[in-house]
C-alpha angles and dihedrals in degrees: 000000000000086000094053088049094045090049097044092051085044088045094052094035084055092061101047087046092045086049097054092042095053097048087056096060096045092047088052089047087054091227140055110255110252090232086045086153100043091049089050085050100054078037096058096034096055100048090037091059088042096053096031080052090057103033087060093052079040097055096033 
C-alpha cells in the first residue's frame, strides 16, 4: 500500500517537473516545439523509469 501511494505522489510530481521543465526550455528557445507531446513523452518517460528504478531499491 505505502508503495502505491510512493509511486502515485512521484508520478504526479514527475508531470508537473517534466511541465516546467519543458516550458523552460521552450521559453529559452523563444518558440513550442512543433512534436511538444511527443517531447513530454520521451521527458517524463525518461525521468519516470530513472526515480521508479530507484524507489523500488529504495523500498525494497
Amino acid at each position: 500500500m505505502t508503495q502505491i501511494i510512493v509511486f502515485t505522489l512521484v508520478g504526479a510530481g514527475l508531470y508537473l517537473f517534466t511541465d516546467w521543465l519543458l516550458n523552460r526550455i521552450e521559453r529559452s528557445r523563444g518558440a513550442r516545439f512543433e512534436n511538444r507531446s511527443l517531447i513530454f513523452f520521451v521527458l517524463i518517460l525518461f525521468f519516470a523509469l530513472v526515480s521508479f528504478q530507484v524507489i523500488g531499491r529504495l523500498l525494497h
